[in-house]
N, C-alpha and C positions, 0 to 999 in steps of 0.2 A: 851759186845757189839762186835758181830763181825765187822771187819775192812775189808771194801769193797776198802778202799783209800788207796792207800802207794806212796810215794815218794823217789827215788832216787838221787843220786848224780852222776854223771857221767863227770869225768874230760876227756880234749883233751887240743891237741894242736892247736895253733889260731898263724904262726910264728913262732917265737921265745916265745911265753908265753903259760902259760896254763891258762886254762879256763874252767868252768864245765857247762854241760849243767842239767837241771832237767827233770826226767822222773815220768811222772803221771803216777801210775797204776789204775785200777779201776778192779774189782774183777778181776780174773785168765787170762779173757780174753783179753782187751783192756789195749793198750800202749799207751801215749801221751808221746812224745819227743820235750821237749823246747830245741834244742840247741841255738838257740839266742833268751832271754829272753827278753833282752834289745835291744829295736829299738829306734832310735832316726832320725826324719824327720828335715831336713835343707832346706829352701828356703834363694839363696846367695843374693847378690848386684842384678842379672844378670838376676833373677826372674828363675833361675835352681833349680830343686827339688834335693837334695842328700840325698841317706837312710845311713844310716852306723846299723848293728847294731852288736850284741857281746853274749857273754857270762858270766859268774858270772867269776872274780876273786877270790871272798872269796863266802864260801856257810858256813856256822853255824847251827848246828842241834838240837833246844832246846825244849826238849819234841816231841808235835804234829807241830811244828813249824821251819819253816828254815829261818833264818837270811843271806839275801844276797845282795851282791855288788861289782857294776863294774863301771868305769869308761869310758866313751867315746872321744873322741880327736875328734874334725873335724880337715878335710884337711888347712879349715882357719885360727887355731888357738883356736877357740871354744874347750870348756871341760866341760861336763856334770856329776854327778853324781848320779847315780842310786841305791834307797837302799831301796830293798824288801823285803817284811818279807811275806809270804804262812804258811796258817794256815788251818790242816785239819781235819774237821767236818765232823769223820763218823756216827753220828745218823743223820744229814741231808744231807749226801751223798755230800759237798762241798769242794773245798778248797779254800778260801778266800786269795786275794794279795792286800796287801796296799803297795802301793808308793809312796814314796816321788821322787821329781827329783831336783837336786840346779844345780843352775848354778854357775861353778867355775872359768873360764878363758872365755871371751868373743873377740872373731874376731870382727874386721871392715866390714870384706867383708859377715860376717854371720848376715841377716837381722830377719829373725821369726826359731820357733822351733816346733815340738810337737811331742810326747812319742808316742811311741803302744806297745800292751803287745799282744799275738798271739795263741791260744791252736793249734794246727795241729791234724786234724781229720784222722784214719786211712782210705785206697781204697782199691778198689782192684787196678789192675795190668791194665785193660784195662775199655773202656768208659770213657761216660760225667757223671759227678758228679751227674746230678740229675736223673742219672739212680739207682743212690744207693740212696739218701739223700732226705728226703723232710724236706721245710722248713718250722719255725713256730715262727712270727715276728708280734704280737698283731697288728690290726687293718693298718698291710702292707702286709704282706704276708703266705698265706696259702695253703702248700705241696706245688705243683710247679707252682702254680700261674695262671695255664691258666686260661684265660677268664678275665687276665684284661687289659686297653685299652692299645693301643700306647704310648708307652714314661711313663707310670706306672712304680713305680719301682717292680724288678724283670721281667718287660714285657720282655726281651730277655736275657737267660738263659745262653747266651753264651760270654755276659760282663765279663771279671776279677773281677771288683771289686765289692762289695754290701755293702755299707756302708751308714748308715743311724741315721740321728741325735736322739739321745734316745727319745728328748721330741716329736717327733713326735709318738711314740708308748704308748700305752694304760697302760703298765709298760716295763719296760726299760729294755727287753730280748732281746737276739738270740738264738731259737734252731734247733740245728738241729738232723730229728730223719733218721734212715735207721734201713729201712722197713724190711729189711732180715734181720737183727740179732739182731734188737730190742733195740741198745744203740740209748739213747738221750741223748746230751749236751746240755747244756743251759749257756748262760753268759750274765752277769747282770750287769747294772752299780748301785750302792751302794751309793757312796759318790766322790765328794761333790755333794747337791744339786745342782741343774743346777740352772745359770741365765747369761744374759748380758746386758750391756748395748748399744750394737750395734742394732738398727734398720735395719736388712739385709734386702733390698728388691731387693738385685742383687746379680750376681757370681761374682761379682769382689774380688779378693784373699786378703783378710783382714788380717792384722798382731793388732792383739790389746789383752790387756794383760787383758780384761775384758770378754773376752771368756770363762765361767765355766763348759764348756758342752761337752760329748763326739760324737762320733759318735761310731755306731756297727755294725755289720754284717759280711763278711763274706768275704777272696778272695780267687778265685779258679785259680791257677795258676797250676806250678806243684805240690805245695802242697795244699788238702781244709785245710784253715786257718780261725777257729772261730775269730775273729778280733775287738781291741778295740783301738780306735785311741784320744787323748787328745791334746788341743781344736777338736769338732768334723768336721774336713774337710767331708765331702758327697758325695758322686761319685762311680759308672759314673756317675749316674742319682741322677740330684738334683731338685726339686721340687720350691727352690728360684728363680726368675725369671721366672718362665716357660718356660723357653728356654734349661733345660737338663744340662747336662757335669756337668764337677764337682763346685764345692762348698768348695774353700781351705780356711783353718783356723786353723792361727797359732800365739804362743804366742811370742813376741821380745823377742830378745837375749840380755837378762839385768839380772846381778846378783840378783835382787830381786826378779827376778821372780821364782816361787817355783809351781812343779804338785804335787799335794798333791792329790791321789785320792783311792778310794777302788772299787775293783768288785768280785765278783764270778761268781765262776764255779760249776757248781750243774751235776751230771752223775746219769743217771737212765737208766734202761731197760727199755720197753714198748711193750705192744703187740701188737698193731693194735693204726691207726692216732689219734683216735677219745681219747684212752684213753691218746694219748702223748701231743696232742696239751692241754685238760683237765688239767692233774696232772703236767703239768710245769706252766700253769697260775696259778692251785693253790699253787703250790710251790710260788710262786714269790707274790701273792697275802697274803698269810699269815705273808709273813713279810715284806710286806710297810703295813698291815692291817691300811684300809683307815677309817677314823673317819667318822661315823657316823653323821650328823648335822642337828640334831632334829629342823623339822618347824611346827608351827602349820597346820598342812593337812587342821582342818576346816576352816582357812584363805584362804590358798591358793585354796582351793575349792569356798567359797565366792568372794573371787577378780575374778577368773577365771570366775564366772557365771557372777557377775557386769562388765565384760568386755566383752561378748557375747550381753550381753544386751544392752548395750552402744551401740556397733556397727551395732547392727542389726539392719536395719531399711530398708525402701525404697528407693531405688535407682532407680528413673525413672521408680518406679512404681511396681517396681519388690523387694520383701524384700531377704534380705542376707548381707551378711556379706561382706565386702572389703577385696579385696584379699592381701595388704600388706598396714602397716601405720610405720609411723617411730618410734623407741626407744632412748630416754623417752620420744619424745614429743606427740607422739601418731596421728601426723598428716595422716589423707586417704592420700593416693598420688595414689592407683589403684584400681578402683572399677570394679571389675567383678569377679564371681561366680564359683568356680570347685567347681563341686557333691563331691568328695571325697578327696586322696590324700593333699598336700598342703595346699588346698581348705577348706575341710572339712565341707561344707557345712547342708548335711543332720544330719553329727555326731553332730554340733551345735545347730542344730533345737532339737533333740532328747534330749539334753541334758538341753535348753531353755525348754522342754514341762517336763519334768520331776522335774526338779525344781520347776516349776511354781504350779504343781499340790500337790504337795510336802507343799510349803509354802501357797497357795492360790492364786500363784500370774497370775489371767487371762489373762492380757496382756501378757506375757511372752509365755503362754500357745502358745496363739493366733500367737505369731511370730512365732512358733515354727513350726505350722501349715500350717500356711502360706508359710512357705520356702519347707516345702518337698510337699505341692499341686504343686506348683511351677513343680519343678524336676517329680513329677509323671503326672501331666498335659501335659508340653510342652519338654519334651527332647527326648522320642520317639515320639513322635506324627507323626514325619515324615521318620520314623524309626524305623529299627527290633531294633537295640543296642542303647541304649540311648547315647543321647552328652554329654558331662559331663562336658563344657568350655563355662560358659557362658558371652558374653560382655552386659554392660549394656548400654553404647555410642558409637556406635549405636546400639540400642537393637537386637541383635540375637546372636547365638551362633557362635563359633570362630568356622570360616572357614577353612578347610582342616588340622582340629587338629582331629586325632583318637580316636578313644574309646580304652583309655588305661584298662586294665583288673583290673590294682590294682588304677586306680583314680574312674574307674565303680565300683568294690567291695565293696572299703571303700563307697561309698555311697548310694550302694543298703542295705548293712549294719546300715547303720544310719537310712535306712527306715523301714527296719525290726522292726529295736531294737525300734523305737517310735510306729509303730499298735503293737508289743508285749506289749507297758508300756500303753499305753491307752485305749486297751483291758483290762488289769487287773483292769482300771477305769470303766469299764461297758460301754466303746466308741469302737464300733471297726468299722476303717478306712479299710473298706473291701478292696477300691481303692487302697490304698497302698500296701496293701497283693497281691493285683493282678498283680500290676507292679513286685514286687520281683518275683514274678512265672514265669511274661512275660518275665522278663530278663532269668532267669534262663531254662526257656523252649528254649531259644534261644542261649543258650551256651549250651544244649543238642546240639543242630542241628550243632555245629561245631565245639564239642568235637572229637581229634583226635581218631583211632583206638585204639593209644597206650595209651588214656586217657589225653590226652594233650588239654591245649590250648594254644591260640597265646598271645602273650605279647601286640600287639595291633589290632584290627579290624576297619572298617569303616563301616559307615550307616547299611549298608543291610548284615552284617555279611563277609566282604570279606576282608579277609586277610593283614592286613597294615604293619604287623613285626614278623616273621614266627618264631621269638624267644619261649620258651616253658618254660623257667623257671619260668615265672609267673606265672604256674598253682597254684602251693600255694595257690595264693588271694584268688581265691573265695570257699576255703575248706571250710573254719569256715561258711562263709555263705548257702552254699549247706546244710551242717550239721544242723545248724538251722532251715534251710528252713523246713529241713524233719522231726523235733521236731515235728514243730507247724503246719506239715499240712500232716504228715504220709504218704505223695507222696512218694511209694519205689522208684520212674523214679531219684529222688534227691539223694536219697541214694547213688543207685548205680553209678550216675554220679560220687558222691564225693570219691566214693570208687576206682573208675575207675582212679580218678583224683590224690587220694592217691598214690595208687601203680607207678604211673607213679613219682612221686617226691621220694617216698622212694628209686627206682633204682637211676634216673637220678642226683636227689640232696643230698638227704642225702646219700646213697652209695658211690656216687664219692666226696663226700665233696665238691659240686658244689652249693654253695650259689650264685646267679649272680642274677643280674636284678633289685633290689628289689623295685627301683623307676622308677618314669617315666620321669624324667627328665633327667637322664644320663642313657646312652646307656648300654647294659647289661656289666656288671663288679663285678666282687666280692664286696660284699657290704653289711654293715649289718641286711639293711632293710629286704635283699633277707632271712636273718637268722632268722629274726623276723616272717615274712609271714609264713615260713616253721615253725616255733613252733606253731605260732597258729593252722596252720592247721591238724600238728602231734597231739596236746592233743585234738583237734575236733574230728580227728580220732579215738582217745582211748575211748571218749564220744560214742559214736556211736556203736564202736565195742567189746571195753573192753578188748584188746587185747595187749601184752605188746608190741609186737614189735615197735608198734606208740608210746610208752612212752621212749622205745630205740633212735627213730628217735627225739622223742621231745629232750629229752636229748644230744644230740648231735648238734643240730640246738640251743640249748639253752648257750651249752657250746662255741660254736662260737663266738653267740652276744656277749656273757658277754667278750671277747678279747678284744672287742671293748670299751671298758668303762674306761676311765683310772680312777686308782686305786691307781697313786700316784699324790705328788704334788712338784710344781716347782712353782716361781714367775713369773704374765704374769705383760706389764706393758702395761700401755694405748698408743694407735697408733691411731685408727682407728675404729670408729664403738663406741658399746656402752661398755664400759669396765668398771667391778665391781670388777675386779679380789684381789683387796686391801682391799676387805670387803667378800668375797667366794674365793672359791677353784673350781681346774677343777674337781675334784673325783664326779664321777657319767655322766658327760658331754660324749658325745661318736664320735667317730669318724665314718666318714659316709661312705667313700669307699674308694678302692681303687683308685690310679690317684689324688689325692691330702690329704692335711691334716687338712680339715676344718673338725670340731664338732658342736654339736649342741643337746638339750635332749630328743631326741628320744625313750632312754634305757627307759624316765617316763612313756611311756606307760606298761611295762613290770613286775614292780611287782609282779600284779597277775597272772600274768604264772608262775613264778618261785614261790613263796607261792605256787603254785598247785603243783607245780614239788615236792617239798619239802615233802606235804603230801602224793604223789603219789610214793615218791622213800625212806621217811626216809635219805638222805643226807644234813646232816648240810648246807652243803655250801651253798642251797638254801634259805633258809631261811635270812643266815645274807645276800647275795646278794641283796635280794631282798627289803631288810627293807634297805642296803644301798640306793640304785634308785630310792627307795621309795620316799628320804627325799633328798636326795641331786642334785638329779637334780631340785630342787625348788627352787636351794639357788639364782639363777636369776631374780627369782620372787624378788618384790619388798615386800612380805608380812608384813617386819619387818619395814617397810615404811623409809628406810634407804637411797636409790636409787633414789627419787625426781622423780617416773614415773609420766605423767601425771595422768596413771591408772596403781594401782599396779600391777593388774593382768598381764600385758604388760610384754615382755619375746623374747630378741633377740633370731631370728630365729638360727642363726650360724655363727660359725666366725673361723679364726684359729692361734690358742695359739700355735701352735709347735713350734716358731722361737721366742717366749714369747716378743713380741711385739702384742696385740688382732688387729686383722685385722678382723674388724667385719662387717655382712653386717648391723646393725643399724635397722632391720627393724621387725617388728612382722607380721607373717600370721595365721591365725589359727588353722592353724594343732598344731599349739604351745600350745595353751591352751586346747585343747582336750589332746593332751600327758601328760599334767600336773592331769588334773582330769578324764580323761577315767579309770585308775587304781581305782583311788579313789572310784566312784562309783561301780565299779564291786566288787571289795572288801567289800563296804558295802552293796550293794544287797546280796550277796553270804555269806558271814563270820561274818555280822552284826556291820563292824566299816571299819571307813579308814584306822588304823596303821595295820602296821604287829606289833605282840608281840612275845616279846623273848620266852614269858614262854607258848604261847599256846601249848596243849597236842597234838600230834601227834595221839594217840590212840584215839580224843577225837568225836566219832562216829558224832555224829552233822556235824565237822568236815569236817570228810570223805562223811560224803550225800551229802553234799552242794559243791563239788566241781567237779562241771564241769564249761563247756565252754560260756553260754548259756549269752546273752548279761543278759535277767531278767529272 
């Protein structure tokens, strides 16, 4: 095996003592210089922070392994012991550091503590750091972060510190890659698992010895410092309170108290973002390798349909679904109607008519029916772009709310995809086929030059939010439209609409927008829109670059998925977390750290990716999403929903206190079984299987994009 890793010893003087510092090499080129290994953070009597930190006294060199230790002294009397052991993994390019830290002599005037261990990244000579470096921090931060809001962490690039609690990240990284020479560092926390028993819901500076968690990231001072801090203090920017600044946490100064922790450091080259931010998630992803947690799919497919049906009903005349009820008790608290998005109105009707037709069941049909004559009847009627916010007290549509592109998509989509399933019945709802035209003949008319459209419009097509990343939405749809009705006018729109996302969004790594209810911002919604739209595009044209683009829009989302696990403990909202795990759950954007299982609609892109690239990793990802963003579901009737199918919307485990909103809307259970179905249209079952053949031609016919 050649050895890319080596380690040095390098003695000084520190005084009157000496002291070694250790040097990381990594192949011929890159030097990493630890001369103070050992940090040790002090907050006194006085509420004063004090750093100290040091060098190795003794260093031992056994095997691939170096045995080291130093002592610390505070100025108060305080005395810490430090005692590392670096162990270096050249088949997986790492070298691992467990620490222990005791505490030996303890001060009066010395109140909390907490360790940091530091890699120092080489620069050049002049500029700002992220002229060389982009960063890549699961589900916070991606290369140099523009486009996310105000007060977002990383939003101001010219902070010192970036530090950031693990459990808020998807797996518990920091990389950083630069772009000109192609080295990536990565540092990981390992051990121990995280937990606390503190309820943080402010920045007030906590000293408590039940703090298990680190923080990471990064400070750019005169030195860039890959950065691990125990207990995890946060800062600048802390996300607790919503009020910013830091977030200090530290463990008392008491002989019992003992930092017992492990991380790595993983060094790779890389050529280009797409392949760095990729192969450091799967580095990091093959070894928390997240379990799997097999549910019955046709369960949770039956709850999800018995709970569409449940709720569907008339509401002052008008049938549809309520737009939130509470979890488990299932109570309406808000009745009114979005076409798409949230909402998901049209997708529930499609999904009610397919069933029903499916099992015999004509009432079901009938709702089904009835909810998208609704939306094709009265949401243009007084209008070139449909409304897609409907109140049911007092009956009209919601005033001076826009036609957002991706709440109008998803729902011109749900009406497709029902004249497509009713058609194959010998029914064809011509009416509905013509509204998806009249929509789409009207996003001709204000499709930009450069193939653009606007993120939100009003009534008569006129401009409400001149944003352009949402062109995504309506790919997949365009593409269909031009299946089922060989208009080239569709084609070339979506082609038009393609190319303008392939520069704009997947070239620049500029996933933004993806929802309609927070303002454009990196997000993973924005990752999801742009894969559908990418493998539409491959349907269409057969052309690889769109499976390039998909592929990289794919490798995003999945950042967003955590893939390890930590104990959450109930707070707030609906919390199962004692009976499930967060693996598969996802984080939703930038600007804070709620989740929610969004990723369950995704399966079936990734099984496609899979058969379309031969890349393993597709495959197990996708059978992971598959099954474990259901473990909320009540399928295993464990949970006491009033209706199993019932499924908190989101909520946020990062501070492992669940701070839940308690409530179900329906976008939720469409995420749950939208996969489900397409996979069984398409592939003939709901699971992914480990052993299906890649070559196995059936297969490869059957996978396109096409709702049936």
């Amino acid at each position: 095996m050649k050895k890319v890793l080596g380690m040095h010893v390098h003695p000084f003087r520190e005084g009157d003592k000496e002291r070694y510092g250790l040097e990381l090499k990594f192949t011929d080129k890159f030097s990493f210089y630890l001369r103070y290994p050992a940090v040790l953070q002090i907050v006194t009597e006085t509420g004063k922070l004090v750093v100290y930190k040091s060098g190795y006294e003794m260093v031992e060199k056994r095997g691939e392994s170096f045995l080291c230790r130093t002592m610390i002294e505070t100025d108060n009397g305080s005395s810490f012991l430090f005692s590392d052991q670096y162990e270096i993994n050249n088949a997986v390019q790492e070298v691992k550091m467990s620490r222990n830290v005791t505490v030996v002599e303890t001060g009066v005037r010395d109140i909390g503590f907490s360790t940091e261990f530091a890699v120092p990244l080489p620069r050049g000579e002049k500029g700002h750091w992220s002229e060389e470096y982009d960063v890549f921090i699961p589900g916070i931060w991606y290369k140099k972060n523009q486009g996310v809001v105000k007060g977002a962490f990383g939003s101001d690039l010219y902070r010192k510190n970036f530090l950031f609690r693990a459990t808020r990240m998807a797996l518990p990284y920091v990389q950083l890659y630069h772009a000109g020479c192609g080295l990536s560092v990565g540092l990981c926390h390992m051990l121990p698992v995280p937990d606390t028993k503190v309820a943080e819901t402010g920045r007030d500076w906590i000293v408590d010895s039940s703090l298990q968690y680190p923080s990471i990231g990064f400070t750019a001072g005169k030195r860039l410092l890959l950065s691990y801090v125990y207990p995890g203090s946060e800062g600048e920017i802390s996300y607790i309170g919503q009020t910013g600044g830091w977030a200090r946490r530290n463990h008392p100064v008491r002989r019992e108290i003992i930092h017992k922790y492990e991380l790595c450091v993983h060094f790779d080259q890389m050529r280009e973002d797409y392949e760095a931010m990729r192969e450091e998630w799967r580095h990091w992803y093959d070894v928390f390798q997240p379990e799997v947690h097999e549910c019955d799919l046709q369960q949770v497919y039956e709850d999800g349909i018995a709970l569409l049906d449940a709720y569907c009903q008339p509401y002052n005349k008008v049938m549809g679904l309520p737009f939130w009820t509470t979890v488990p008790e299932g109570h309406v608290c808000d009745i009114s109607f979005q076409m798409g998005f949230v909402g998901q109105q049209t997708q529930c009707a499609y999904h009610l008519i397919r069933y029903g037709e499916k099992k015999k069941k004509q009432e079901m049909v009938e709702k089904g029916k009835e909810m998208i004559n609704f939306w094709v009847q009265h949401s243009d009627d007084q209008s070139e772009f449909p409304q897609v916010w409907y109140d049911v007290f007092p009956p009209q549509f919601k005033q001076g709310y826009p036609t957002y592109l991706r709440t109008a998509a998803d729902g011109v989509e749900g009406i497709l995809a029902a004249w497509m399933y009713l058609k194959e019945y010998g029914e064809d709802r011509h009416e509905w086929f013509d509204f998806c035209c009249r929509f789409a003949d009207h996003l001709g008319n204000v499709q930009g030059e450069d193939g653009s459209f606007a993120r939100a419009y009003g009534k008569q097509g006129e401009i409400q939010h001149s944003g352009k990343y949402n062109t995504s939405n309506v790919i997949r749809f365009l593409v269909n439209l031009y299946f089922v009705s060989e208009k080239e006018k569709y084609r070339e729109m979506a082609l038009r609409a393609g190319e303008f996302c392939y520069t704009a969004i997947y070239q620049s790594m500029a996933f933004i927008g993806g929802t309609a209810d927070n303002d454009n911002t990196i997000d993973k919604e924005a990752g999801m829109q742009s894969l559908y739209a990418f493998l539409a595009l491959y349907d269409l044209t057969k052309e690889s670059k769109w499976i390039n683009a998909a592929r990289g829009a794919a490798d995003f989302c999945e950042t967003w998925t955590y893939a390890w696990r930590f104990p959450v403990h109930p707070y707030k909202g609906n919390c199962v977390f004692e009976k499930a795990d967060q693996t598969g759950l996802s984080l939703i954007a930038t600007g804070h750290s709620h989740c929610d299982v969004m990723m369950g609609y995704c399966p079936y892109d990734y099984f496609r990716l899979w058969i379309l690239t031969g890349d393993r990793h597709y495959l197990e990802f996708a059978r992971m999403i598959l099954h474990n963003t259901k473990q909320t579901t009540d399928w295993k009737r464990t949970y006491g929903y009033s209706y199993p199918g019932l499924i908190e919307e989101s909520g946020e485990i990062a501070l492992q206190y669940h701070n839940g909103l308690g409530k179900w809307l329906p976008w939720c259970t469409i995420a749950e079984i939208e996969a489900l179905t397409r996979l069984e249209e398409q592939f003939g079952q709901m699971d992914i299987s480990e052993d299906k053949n890649i070559s196995d031609k059936k297969l490869i016919d059957k996978n396109y994009s096409q709702f049936f």
